[in-house]
C-alpha positions as CSV (number, residue, x, y, z in Angstrom):
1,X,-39.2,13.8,-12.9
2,X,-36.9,16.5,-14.3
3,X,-33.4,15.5,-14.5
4,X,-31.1,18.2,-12.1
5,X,-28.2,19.3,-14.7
6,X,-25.6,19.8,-11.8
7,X,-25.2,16.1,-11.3
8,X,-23.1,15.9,-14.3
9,X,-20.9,19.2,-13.2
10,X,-20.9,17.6,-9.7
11,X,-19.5,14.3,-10.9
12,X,-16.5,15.7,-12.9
13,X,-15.7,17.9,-10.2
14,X,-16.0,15.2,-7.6
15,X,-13.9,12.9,-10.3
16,X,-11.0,15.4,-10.1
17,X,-10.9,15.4,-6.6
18,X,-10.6,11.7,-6.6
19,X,-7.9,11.9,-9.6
20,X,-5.8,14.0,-7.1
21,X,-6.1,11.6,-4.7
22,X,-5.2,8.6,-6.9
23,X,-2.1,10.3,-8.0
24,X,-0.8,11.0,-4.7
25,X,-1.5,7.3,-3.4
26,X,0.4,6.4,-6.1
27,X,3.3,8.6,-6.0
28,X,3.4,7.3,-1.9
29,X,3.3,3.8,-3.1
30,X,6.4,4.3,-5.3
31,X,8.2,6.3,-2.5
32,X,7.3,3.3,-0.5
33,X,9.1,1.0,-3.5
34,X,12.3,2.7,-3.2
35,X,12.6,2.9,0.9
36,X,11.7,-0.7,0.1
37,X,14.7,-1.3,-1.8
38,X,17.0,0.1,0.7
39,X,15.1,-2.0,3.4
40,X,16.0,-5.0,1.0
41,X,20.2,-3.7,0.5
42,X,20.2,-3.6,4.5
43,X,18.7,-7.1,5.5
44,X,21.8,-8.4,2.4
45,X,24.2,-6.3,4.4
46,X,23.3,-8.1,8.0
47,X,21.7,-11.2,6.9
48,X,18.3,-10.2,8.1
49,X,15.3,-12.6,6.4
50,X,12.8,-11.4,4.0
51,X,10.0,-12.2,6.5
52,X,9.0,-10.8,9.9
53,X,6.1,-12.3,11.2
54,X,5.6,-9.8,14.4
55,X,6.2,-7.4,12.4
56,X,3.8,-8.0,9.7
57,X,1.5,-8.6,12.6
58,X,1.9,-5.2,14.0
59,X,1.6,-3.3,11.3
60,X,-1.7,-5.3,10.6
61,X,-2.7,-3.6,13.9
62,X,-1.6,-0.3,13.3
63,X,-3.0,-0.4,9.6
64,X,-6.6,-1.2,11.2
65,X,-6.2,1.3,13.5
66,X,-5.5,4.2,11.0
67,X,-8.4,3.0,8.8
68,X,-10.4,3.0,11.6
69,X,-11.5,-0.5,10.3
70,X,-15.0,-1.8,11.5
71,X,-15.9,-5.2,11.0
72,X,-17.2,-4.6,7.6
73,X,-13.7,-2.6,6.5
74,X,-11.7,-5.1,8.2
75,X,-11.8,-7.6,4.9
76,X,-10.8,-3.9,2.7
77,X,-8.0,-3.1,4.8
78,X,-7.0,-6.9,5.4
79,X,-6.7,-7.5,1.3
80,X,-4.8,-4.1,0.9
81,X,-2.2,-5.0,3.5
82,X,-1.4,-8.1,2.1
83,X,-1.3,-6.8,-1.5
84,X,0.9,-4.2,0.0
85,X,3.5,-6.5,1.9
86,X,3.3,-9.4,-0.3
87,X,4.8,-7.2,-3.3
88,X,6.8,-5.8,-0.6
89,X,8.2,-9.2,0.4
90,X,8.3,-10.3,-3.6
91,X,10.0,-7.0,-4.2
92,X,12.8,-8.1,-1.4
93,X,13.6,-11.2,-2.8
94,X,13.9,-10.1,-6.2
95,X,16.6,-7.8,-4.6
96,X,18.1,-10.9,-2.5
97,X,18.4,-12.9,-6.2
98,X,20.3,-10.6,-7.4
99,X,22.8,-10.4,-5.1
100,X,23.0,-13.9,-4.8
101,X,24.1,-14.6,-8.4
């Protein structure tokens, strides 16, 4: 079976596409970083913890909903939210060290 030489033109171009799309994730995840740092300077300022379990519960919700997670997304967008918050919540306390010493 002859081999159709657009596949390979296809692929870069499709590639690009999802190089654009990488760097914008990324440049929303470091935007993200920095509103998290401010988060971190405010809950110092009025002694608010690290943690918020309704919170984190919530935005679980809302993260499913965007994603329009089915049951076989759910586990995709479950391991990307706690990736997300968990360096959020690290992130925090590394800010709360500081301050503390």
């Amino acid at each position: 079976m002859p081999r159709d030489l657009s596949i390979p033109t296809e692929l870069t171009r499709i590639r690009k596409k999802l190089d654009i799309i990488d760097k914008k994730i990324l440049k929303l995840f470091r935007k993200r970083f920095l509103i998290i740092q401010k988060l971190a300077k405010l809950k110092v300022i009025y002694d608010f913890p690290v943690e918020d379990e309704e919170r984190e519960v919530l935005m679980r919700k809302k993260w499913r909903k965007i994603f329009k997670a089915k049951k076989n997304d759910t586990e995709f967008i479950d391991d990307l939210f706690d990736l997300v918050v968990e360096s959020s919540k690290d992130m925090q306390e590394s800010y709360f060290t500081k301050k503390l010493k």
